[in-house]
C-alpha positions in Angstrom: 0.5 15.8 33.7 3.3 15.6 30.8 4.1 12.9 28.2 6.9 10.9 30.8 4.1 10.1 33.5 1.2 9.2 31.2 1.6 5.0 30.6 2.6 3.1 27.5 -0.4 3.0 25.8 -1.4 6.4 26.8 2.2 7.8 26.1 1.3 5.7 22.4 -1.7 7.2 21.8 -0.5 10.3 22.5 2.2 10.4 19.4 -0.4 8.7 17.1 -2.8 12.2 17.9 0.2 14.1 17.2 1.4 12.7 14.1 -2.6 12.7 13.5 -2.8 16.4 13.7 0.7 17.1 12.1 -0.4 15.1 9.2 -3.2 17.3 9.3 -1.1 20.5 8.9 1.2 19.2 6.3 -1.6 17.9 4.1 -3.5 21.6 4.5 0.4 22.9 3.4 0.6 20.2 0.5 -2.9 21.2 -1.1 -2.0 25.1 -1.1 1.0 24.1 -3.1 -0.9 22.0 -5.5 -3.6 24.9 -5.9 -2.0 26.3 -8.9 -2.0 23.3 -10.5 -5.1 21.8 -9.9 -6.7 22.2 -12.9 -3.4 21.0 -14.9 -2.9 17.5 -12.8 -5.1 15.2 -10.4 -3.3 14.4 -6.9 -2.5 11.0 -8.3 -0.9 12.5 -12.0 1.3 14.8 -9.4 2.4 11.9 -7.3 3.5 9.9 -10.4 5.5 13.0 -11.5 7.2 13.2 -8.1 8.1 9.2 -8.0 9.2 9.8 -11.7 11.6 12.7 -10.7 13.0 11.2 -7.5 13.4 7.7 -8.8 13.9 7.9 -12.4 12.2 6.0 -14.9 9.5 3.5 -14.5 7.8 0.6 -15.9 4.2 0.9 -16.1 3.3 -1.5 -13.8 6.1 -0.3 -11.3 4.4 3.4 -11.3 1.0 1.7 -10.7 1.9 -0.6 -8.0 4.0 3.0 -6.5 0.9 5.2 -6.6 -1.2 2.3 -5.6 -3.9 2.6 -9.2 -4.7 -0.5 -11.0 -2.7 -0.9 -14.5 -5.1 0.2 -16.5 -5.9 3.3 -14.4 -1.9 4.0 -15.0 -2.1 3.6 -18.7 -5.1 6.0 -18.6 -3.3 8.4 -16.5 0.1 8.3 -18.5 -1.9 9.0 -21.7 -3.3 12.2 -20.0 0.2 13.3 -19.1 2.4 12.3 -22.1 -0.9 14.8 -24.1 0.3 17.4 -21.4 4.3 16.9 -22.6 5.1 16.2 -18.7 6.1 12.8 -19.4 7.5 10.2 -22.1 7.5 6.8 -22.9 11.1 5.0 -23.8 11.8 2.0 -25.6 14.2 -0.1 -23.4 17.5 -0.1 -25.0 17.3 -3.9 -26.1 13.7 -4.5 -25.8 11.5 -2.2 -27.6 8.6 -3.5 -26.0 9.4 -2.7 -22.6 8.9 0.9 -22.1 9.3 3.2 -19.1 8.2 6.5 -18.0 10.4 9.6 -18.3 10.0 12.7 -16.9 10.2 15.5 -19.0 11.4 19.1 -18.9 8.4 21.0 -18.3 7.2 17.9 -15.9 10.3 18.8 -13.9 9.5 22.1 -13.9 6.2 21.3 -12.6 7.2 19.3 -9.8 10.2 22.6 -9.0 7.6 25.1 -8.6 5.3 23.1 -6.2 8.0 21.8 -4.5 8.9 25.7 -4.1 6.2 27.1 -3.1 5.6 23.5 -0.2 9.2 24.4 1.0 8.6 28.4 1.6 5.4 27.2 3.4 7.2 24.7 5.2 10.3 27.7 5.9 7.7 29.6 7.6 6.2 27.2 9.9 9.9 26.3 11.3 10.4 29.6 11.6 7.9 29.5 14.6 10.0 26.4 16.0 13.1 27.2 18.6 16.1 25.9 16.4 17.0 23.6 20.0 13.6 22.0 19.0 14.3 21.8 15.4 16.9 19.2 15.9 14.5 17.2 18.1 11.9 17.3 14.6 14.5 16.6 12.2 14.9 13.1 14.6 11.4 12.5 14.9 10.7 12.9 11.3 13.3 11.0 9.8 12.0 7.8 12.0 9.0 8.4 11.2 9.7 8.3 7.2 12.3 5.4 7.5 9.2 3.6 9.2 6.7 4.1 6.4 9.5 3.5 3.6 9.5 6.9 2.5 12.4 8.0 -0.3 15.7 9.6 1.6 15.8 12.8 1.3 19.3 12.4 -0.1 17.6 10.9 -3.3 14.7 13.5 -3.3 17.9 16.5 -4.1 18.3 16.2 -7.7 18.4 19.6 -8.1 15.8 20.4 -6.3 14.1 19.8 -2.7 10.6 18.4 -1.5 
């Protein structure tokens, strides 16, 4: 029996186990990228890095309510990467107390060579894939970011890829 005679809810189910076990593949390819790192930044410190390079600057409590950590968790955080030189703080140009989060060089740098090593990963795995399917993938994926309000690609290309 394929996919196109199984019924609705079985047909549903049936993408929810797949998307279950790709997730499951992409998270094992995600944590061999990080494991250079580890002992440099937490998952979390990582994921603020990332939403600091592929959306720019943030408020403080904009990066918490991103990453999904209380304010003062964020403040805690922050501290631990502006001591590691992978972020700033900036005064808002007309309101010194406002500040937002910047990205620094060697943050950047940071998020490049995980990103690097995810995509070679990532290059290898396709590989396996018939390039007829690919296009199918591409499809499948880009719904299924769009639907869980996932960053464009487009925006994620600021000199580098993720």
């Amino acid at each position: 029996m394929n996919d196109v005679d199984l019924s609705p809810l079985d047909q549903y189910e049936s993408v929810v186990d797949a998307v279950l076990l790709a997730s499951r593949v992409l998270v094992a390819v995600a944590a061999r990228s990080l494991s250079d790192i580890a002992e440099e930044v937490t998952l979390t410190q990582f994921r603020t890095l990332v939403v600091l390079a592929t959306e720019g600057p943030q408020s403080l409590a904009g990066m918490a309510e991103v990453v999904g950590v209380t304010s003062a968790t964020a403040t805690r955080m922050c501290d631990r990467l502006v001591k590691k030189r992978l972020i700033h703080r900036r005064a808002e140009p007309g309101n010194r107390r406002q500040l937002r989060l910047v990205l620094t060089r060697k943050g950047l740098a940071l998020v490049d060579a995980v990103t690097e090593r995810r995509r070679g990963e990532i290059e290898r795995i396709m590989n396996d894939i018939p390039r007829d399917d690919q296009a199918m993938l591409v499809q499948a994926l880009r719904l299924f970011t769009e639907a869980a309000g996932e960053v464009p690609e487009q925006y994620w290309t600021a000199g580098w890829d993720l």
